[in-house]
Backbone as XML, in Angstrom:
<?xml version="1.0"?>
<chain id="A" units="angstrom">
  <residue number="1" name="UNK">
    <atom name="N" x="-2.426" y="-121.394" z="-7.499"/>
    <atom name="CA" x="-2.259" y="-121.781" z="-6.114"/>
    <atom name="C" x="-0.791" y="-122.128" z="-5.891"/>
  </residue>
  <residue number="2" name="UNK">
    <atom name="N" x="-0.397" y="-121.699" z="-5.002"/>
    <atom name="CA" x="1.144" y="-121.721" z="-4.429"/>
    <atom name="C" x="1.226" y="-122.972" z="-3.761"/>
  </residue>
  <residue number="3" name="UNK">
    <atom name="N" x="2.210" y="-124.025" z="-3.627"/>
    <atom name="CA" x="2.136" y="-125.064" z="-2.471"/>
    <atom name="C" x="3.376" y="-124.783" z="-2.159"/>
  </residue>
  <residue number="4" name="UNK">
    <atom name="N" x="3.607" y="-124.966" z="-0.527"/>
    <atom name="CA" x="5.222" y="-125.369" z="-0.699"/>
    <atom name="C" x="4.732" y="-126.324" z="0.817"/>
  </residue>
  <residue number="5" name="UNK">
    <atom name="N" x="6.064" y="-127.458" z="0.671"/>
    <atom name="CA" x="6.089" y="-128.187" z="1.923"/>
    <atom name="C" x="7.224" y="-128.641" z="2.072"/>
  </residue>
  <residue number="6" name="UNK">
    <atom name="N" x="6.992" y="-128.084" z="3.278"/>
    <atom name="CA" x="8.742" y="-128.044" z="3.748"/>
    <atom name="C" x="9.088" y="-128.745" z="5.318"/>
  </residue>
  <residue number="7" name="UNK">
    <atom name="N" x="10.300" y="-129.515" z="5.188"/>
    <atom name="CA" x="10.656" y="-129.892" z="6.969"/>
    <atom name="C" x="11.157" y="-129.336" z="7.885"/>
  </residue>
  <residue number="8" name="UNK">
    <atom name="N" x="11.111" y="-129.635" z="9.069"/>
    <atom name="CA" x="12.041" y="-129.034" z="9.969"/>
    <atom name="C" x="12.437" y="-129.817" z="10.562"/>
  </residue>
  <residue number="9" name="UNK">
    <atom name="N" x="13.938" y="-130.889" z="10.799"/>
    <atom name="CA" x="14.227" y="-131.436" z="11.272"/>
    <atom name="C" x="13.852" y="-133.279" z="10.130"/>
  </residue>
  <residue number="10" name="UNK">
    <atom name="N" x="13.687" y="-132.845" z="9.665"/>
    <atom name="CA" x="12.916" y="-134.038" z="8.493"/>
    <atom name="C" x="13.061" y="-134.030" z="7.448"/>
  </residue>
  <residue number="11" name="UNK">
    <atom name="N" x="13.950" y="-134.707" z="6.816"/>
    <atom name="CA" x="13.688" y="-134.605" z="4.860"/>
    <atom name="C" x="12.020" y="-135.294" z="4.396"/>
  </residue>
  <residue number="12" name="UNK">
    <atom name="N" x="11.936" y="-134.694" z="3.719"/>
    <atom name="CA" x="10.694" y="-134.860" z="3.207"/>
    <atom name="C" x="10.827" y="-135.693" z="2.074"/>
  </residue>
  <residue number="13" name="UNK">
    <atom name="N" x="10.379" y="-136.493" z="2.329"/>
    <atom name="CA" x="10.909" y="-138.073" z="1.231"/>
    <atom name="C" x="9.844" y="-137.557" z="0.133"/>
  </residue>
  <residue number="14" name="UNK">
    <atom name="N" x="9.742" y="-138.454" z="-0.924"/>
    <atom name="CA" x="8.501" y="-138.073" z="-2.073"/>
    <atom name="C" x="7.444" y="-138.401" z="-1.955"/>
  </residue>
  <residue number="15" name="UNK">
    <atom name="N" x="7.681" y="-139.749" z="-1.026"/>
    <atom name="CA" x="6.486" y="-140.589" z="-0.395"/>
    <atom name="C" x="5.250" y="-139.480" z="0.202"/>
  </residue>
  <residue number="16" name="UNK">
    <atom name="N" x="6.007" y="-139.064" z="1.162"/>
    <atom name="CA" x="5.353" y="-138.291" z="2.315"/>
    <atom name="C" x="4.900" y="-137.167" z="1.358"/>
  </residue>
  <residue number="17" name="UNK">
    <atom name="N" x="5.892" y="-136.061" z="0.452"/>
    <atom name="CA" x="5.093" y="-135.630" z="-0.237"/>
    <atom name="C" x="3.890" y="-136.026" z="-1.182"/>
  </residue>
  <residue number="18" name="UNK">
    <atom name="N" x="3.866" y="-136.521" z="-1.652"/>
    <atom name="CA" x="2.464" y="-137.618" z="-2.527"/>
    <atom name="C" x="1.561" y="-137.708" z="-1.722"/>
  </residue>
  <residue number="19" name="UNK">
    <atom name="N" x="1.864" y="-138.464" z="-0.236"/>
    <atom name="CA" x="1.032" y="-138.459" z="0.026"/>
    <atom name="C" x="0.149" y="-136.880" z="1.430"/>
  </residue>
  <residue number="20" name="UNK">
    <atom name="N" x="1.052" y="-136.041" z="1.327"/>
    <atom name="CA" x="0.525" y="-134.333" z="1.803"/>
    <atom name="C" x="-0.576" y="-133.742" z="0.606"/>
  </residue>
  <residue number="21" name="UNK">
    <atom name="N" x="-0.116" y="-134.258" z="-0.858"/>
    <atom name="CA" x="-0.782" y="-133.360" z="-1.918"/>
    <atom name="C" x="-2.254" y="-134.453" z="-1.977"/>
  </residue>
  <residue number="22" name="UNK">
    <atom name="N" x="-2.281" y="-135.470" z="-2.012"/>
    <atom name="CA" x="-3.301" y="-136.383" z="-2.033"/>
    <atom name="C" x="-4.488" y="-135.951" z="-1.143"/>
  </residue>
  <residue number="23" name="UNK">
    <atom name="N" x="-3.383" y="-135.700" z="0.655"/>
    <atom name="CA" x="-4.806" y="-135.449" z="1.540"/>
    <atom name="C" x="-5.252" y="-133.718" z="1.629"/>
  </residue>
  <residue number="24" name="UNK">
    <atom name="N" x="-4.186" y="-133.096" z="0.438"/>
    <atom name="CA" x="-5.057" y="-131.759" z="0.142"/>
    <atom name="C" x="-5.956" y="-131.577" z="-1.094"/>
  </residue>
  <residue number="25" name="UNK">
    <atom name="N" x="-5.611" y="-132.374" z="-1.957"/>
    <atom name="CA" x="-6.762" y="-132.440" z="-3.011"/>
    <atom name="C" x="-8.072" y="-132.648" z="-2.548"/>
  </residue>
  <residue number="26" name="UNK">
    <atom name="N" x="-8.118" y="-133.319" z="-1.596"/>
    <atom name="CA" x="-9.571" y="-132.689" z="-0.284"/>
    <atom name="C" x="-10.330" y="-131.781" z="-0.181"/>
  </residue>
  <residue number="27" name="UNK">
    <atom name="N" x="-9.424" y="-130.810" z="0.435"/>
    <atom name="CA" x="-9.486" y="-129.645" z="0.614"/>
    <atom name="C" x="-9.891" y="-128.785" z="-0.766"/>
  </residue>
  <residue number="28" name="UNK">
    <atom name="N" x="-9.230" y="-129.051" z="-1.145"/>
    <atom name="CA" x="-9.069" y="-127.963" z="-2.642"/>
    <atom name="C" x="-10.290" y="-128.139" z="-3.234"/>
  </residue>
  <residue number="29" name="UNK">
    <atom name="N" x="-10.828" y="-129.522" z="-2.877"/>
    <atom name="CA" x="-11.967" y="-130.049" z="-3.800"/>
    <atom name="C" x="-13.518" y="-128.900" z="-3.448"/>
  </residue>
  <residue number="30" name="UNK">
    <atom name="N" x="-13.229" y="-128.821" z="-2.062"/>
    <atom name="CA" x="-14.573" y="-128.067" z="-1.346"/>
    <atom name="C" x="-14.265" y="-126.731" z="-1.859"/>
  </residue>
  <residue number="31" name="UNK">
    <atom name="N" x="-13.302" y="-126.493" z="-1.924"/>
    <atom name="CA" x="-13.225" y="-124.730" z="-1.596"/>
    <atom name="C" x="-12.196" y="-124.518" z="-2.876"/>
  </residue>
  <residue number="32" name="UNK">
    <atom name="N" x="-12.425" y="-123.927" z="-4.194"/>
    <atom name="CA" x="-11.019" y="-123.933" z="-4.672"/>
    <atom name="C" x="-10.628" y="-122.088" z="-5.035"/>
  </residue>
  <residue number="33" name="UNK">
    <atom name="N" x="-10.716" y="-121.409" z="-4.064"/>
    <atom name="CA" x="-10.327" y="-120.035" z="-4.093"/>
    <atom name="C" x="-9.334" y="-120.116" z="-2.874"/>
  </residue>
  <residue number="34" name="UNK">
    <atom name="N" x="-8.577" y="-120.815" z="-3.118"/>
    <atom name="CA" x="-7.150" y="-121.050" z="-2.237"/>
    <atom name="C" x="-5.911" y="-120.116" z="-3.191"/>
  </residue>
  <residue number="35" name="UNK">
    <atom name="N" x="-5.202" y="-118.811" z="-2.187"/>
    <atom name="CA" x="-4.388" y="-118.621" z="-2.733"/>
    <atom name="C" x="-3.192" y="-118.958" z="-2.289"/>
  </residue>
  <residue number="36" name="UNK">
    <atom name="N" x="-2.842" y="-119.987" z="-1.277"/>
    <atom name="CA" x="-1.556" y="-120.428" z="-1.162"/>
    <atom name="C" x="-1.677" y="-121.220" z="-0.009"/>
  </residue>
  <residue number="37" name="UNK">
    <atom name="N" x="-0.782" y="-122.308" z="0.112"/>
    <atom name="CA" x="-0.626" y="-123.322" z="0.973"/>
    <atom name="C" x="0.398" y="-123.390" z="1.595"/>
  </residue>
  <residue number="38" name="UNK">
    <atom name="N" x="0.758" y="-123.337" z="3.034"/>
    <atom name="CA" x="2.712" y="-123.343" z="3.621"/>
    <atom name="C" x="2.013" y="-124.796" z="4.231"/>
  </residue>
  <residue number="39" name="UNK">
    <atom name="N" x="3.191" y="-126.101" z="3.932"/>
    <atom name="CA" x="2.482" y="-126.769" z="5.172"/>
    <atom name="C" x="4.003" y="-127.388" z="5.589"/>
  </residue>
  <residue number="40" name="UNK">
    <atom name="N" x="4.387" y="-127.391" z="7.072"/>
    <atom name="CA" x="5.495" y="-127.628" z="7.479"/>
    <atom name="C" x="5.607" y="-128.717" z="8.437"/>
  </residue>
  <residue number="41" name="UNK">
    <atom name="N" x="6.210" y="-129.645" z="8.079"/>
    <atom name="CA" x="6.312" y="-131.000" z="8.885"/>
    <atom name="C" x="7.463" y="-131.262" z="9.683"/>
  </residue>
  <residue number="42" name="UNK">
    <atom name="N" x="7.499" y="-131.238" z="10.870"/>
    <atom name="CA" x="8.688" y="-131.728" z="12.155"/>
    <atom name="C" x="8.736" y="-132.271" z="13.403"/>
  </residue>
  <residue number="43" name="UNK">
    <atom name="N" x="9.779" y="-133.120" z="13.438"/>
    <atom name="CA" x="9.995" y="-133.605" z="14.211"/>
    <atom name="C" x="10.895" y="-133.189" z="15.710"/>
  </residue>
  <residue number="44" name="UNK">
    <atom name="N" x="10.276" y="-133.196" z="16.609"/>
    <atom name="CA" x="10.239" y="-133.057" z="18.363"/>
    <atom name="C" x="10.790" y="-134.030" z="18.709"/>
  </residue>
  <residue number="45" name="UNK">
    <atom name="N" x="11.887" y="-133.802" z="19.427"/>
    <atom name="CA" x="12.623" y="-134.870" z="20.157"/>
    <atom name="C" x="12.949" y="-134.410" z="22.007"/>
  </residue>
  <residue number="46" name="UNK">
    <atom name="N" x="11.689" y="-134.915" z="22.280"/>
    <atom name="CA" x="11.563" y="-134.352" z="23.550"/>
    <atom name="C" x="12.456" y="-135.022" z="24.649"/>
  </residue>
  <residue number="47" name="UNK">
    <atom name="N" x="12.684" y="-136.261" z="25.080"/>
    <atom name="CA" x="13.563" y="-137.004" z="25.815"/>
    <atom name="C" x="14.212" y="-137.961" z="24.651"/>
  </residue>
  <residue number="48" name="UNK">
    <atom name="N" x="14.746" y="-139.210" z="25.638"/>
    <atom name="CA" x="15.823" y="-139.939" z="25.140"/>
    <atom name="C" x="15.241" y="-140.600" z="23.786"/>
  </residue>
  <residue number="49" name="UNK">
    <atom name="N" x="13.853" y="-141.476" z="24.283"/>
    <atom name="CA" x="13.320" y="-141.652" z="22.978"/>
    <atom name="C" x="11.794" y="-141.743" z="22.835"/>
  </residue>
  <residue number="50" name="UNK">
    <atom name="N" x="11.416" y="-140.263" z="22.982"/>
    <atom name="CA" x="10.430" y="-140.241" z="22.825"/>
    <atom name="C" x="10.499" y="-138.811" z="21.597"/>
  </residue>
  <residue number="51" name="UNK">
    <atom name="N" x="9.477" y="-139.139" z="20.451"/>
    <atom name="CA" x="9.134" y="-138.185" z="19.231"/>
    <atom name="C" x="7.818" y="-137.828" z="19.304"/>
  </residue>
  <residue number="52" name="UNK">
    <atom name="N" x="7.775" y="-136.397" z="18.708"/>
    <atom name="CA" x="6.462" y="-136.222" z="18.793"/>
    <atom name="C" x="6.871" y="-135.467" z="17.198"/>
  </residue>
  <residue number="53" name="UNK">
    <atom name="N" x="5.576" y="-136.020" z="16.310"/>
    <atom name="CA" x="5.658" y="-135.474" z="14.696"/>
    <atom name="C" x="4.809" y="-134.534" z="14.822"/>
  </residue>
  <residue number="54" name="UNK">
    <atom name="N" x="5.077" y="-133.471" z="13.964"/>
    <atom name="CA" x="4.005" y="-132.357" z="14.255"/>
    <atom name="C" x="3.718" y="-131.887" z="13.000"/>
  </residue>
  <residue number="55" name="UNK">
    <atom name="N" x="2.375" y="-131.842" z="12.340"/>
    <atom name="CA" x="2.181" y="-130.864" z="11.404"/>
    <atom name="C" x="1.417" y="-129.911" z="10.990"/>
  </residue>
  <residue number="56" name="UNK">
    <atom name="N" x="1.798" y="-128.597" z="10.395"/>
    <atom name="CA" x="1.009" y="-127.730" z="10.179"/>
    <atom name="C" x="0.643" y="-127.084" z="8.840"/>
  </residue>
  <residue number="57" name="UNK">
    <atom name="N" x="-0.122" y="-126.482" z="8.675"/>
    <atom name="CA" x="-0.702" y="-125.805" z="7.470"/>
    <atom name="C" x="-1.300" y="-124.649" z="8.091"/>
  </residue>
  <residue number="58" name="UNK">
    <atom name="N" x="-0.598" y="-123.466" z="7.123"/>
    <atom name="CA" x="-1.273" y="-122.099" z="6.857"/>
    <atom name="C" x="-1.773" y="-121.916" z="5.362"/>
  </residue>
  <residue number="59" name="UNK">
    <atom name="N" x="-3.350" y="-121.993" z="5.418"/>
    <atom name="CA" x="-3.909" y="-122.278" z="3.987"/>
    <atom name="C" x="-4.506" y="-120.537" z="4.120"/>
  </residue>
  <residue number="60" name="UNK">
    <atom name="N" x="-4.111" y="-119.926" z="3.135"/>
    <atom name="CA" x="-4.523" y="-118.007" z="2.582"/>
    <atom name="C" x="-5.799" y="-118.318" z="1.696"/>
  </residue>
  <residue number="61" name="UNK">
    <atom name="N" x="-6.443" y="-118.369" z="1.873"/>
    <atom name="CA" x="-7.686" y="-118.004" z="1.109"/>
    <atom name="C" x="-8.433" y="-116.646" z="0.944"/>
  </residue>
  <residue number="62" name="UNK">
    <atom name="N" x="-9.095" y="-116.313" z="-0.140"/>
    <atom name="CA" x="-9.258" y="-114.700" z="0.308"/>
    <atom name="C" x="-10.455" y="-114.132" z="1.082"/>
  </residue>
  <residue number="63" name="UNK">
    <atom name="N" x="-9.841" y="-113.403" z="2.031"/>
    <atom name="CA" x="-10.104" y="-112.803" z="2.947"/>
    <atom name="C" x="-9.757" y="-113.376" z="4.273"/>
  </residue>
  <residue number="64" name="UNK">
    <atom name="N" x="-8.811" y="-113.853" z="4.583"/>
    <atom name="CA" x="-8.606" y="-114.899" z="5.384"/>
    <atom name="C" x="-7.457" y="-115.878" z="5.400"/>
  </residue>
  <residue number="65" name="UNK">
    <atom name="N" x="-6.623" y="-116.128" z="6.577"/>
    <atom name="CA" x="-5.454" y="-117.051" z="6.602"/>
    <atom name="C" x="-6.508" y="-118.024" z="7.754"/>
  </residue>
  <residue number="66" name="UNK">
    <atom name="N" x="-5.861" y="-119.319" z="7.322"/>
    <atom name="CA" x="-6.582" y="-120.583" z="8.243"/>
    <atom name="C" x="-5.249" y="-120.874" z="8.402"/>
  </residue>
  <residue number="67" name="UNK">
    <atom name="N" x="-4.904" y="-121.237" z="9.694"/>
    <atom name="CA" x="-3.877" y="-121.719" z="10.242"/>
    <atom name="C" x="-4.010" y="-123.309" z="11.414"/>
  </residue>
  <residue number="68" name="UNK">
    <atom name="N" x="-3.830" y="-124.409" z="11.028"/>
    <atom name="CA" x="-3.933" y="-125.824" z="11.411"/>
    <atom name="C" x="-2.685" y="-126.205" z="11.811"/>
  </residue>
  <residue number="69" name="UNK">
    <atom name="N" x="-2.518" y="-126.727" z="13.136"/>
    <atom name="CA" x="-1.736" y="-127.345" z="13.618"/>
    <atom name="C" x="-2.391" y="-129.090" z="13.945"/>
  </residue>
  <residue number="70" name="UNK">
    <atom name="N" x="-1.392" y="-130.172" z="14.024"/>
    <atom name="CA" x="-1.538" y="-131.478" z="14.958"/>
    <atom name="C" x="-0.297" y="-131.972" z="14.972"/>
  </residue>
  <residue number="71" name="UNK">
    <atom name="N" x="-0.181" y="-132.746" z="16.290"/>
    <atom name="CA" x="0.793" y="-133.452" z="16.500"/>
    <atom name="C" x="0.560" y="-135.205" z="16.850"/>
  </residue>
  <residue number="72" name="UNK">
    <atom name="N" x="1.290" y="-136.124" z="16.769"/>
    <atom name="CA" x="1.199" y="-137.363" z="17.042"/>
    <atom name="C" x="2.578" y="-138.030" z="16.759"/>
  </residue>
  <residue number="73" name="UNK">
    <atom name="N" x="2.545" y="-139.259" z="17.220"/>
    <atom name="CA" x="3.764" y="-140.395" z="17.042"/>
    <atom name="C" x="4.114" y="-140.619" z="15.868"/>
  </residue>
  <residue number="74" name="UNK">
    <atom name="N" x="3.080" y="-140.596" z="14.877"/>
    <atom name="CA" x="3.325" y="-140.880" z="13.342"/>
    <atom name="C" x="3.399" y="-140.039" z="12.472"/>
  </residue>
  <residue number="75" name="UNK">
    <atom name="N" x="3.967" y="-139.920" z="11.935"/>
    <atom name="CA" x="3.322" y="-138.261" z="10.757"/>
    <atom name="C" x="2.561" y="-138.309" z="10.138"/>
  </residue>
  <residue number="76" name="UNK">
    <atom name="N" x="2.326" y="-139.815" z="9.292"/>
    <atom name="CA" x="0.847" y="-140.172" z="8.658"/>
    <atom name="C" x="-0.330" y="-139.612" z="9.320"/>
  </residue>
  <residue number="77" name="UNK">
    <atom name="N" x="-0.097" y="-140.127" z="10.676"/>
    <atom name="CA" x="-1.337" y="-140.191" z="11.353"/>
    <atom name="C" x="-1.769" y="-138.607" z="12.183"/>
  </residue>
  <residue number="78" name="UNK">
    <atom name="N" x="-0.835" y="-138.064" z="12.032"/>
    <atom name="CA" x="-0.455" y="-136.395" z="12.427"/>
    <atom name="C" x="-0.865" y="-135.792" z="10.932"/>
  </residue>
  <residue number="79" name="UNK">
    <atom name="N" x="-0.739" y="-136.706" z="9.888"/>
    <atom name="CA" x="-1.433" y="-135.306" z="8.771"/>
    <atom name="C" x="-2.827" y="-135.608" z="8.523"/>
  </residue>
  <residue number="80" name="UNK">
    <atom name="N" x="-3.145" y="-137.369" z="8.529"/>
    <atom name="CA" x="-4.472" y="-137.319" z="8.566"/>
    <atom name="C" x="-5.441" y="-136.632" z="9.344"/>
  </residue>
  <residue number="81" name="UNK">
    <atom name="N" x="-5.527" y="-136.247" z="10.890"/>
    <atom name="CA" x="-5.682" y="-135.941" z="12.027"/>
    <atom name="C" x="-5.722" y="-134.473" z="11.604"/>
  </residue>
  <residue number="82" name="UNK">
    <atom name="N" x="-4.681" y="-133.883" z="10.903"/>
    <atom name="CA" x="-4.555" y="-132.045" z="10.227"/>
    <atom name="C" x="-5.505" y="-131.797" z="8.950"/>
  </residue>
  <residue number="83" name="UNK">
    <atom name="N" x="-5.600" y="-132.711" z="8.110"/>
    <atom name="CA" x="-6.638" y="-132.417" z="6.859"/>
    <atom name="C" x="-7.983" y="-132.622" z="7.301"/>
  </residue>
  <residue number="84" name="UNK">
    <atom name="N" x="-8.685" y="-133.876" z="8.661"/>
    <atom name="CA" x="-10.047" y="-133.522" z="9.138"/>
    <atom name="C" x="-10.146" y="-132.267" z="9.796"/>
  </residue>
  <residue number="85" name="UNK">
    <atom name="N" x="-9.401" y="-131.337" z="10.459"/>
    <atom name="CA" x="-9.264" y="-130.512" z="11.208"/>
    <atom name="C" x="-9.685" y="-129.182" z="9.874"/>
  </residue>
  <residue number="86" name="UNK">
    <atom name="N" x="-8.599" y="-129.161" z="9.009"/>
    <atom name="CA" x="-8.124" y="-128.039" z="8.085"/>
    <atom name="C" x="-9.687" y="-128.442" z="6.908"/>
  </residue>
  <residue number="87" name="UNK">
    <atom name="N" x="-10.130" y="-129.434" z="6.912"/>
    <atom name="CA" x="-11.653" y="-129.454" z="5.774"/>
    <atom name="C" x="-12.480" y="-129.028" z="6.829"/>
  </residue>
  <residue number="88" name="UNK">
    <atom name="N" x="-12.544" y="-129.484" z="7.796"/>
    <atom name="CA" x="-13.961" y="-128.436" z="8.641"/>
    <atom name="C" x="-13.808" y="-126.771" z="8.671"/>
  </residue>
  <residue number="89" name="UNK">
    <atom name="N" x="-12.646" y="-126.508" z="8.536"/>
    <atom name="CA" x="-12.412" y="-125.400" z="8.887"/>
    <atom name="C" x="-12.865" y="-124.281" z="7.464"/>
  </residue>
  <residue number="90" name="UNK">
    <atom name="N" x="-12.092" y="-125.227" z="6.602"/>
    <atom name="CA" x="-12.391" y="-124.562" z="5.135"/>
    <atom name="C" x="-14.355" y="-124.360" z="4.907"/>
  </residue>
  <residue number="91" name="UNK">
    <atom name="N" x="-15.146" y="-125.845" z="4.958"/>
    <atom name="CA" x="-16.553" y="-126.273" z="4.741"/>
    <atom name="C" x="-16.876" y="-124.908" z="5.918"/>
  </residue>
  <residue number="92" name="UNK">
    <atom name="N" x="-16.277" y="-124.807" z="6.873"/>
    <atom name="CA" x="-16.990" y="-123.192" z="7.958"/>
    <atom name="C" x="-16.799" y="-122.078" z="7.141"/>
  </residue>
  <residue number="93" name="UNK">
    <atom name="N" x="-15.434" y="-122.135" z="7.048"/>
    <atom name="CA" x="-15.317" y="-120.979" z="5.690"/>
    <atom name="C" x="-16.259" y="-120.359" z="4.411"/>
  </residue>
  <residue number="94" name="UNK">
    <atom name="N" x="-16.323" y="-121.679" z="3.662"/>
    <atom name="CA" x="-17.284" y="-121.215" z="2.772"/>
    <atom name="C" x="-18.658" y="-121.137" z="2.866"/>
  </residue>
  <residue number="95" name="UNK">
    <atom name="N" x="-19.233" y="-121.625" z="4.340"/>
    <atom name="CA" x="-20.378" y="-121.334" z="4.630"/>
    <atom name="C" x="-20.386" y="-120.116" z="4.902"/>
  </residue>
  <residue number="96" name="UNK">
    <atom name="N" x="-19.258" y="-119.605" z="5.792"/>
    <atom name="CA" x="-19.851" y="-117.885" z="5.888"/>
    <atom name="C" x="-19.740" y="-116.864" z="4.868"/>
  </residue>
  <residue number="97" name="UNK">
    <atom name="N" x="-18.901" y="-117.758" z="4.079"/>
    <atom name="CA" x="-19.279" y="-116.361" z="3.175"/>
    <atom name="C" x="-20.634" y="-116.583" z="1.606"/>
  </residue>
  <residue number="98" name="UNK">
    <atom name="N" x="-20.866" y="-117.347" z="1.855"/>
    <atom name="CA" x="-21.990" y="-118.075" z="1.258"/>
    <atom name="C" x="-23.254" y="-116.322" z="1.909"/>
  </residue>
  <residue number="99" name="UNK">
    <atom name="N" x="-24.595" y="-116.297" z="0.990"/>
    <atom name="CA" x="-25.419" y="-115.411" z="1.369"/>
    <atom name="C" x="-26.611" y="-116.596" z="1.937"/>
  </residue>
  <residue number="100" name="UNK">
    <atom name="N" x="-26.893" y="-116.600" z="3.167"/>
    <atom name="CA" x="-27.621" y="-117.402" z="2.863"/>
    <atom name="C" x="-29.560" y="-116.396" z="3.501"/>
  </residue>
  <residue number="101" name="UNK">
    <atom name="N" x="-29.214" y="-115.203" z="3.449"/>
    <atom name="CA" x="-30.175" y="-114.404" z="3.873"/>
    <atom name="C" x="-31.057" y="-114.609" z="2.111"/>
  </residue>
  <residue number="102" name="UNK">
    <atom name="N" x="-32.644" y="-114.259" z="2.591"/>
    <atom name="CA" x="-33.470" y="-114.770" z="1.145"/>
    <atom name="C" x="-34.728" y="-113.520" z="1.718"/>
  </residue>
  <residue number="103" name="UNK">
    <atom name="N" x="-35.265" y="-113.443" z="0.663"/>
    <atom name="CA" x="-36.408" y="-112.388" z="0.920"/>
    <atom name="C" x="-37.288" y="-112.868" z="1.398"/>
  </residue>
  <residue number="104" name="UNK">
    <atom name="N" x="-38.419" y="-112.547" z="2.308"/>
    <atom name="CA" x="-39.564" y="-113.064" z="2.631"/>
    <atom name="C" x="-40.527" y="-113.245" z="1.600"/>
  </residue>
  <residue number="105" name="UNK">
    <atom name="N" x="-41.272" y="-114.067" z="1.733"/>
    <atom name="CA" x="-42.880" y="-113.900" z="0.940"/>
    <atom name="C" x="-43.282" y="-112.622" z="0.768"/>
  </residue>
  <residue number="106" name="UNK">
    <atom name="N" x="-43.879" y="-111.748" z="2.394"/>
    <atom name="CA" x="-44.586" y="-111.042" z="2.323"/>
    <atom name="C" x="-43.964" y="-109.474" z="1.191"/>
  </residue>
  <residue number="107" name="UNK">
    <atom name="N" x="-42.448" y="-109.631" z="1.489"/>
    <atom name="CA" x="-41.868" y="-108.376" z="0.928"/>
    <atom name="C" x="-41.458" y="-108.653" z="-0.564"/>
  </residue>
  <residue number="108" name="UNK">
    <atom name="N" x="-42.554" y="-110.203" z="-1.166"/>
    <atom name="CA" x="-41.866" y="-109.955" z="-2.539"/>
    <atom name="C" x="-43.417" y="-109.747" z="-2.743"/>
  </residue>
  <residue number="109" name="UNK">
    <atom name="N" x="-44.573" y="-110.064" z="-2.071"/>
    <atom name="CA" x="-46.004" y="-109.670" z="-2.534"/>
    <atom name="C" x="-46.430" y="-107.725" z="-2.879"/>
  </residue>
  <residue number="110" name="UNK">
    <atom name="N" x="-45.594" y="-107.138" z="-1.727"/>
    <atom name="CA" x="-45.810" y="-106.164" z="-1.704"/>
    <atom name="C" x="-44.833" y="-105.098" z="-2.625"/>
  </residue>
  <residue number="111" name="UNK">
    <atom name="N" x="-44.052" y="-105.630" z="-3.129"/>
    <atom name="CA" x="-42.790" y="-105.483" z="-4.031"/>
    <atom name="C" x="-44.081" y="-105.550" z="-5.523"/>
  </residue>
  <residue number="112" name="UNK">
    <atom name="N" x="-44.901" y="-106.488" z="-6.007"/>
    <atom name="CA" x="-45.527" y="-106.845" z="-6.969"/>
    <atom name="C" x="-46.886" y="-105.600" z="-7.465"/>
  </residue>
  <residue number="113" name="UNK">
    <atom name="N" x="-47.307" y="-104.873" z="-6.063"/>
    <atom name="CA" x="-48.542" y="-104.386" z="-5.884"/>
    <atom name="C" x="-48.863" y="-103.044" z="-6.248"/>
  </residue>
</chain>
């Protein structure tokens, strides 16, 4: 699995990294046929002083790119807010490709006869 996390407008302290890999070990936990992770964290400076933190993740899994965006005042609270978003998305994921079609009764009686 590939990670990279990167800023835009933001150094990415170690803190903040520690704690990005923490709220993806989450993720990874449900689903672990992840082939790569981009997740990019920045900061919006829309007026004099107002910020808006934004973060995203493009998680490649196969057959499939999941792409998660959120934004908020905090970045903590902008990645927590992105990993409930990015685990539902994954838990949808592996439900569909899950089989969950099963044979009937009647067509395993007549299968026997």
């Amino acid at each position: 699995m590939n990670l990279t996390i990167s800023g835009h407008h933001l150094d990415v302290s170690p803190a903040l990294r520690e704690y990005v890999l923490t709220k993806l070990d989450r993720v990874t936990r449900h689903f672990d046929q992840v082939v790569d992770i981009n997740v990019l964290l920045s900061v919006e400076k829309l007026k004099e002083k107002e910020r808006r933190q934004k973060a995203e993740v493009t998680l490649h899994v196969k057959g499939r790119d999941i792409f998660v965006e959120q934004t908020h005042e905090d970045m903590y609270a902008a990645i927590d807010q992105l990993m409930d978003k990015l685990d539902r998305q994954v838990v949808r994921h592996k439900d569909r490709l899950q089989d969950h079609h099963h044979v009937a009764p009647k067509r395993l009686d007549a299968g026997l006869l």
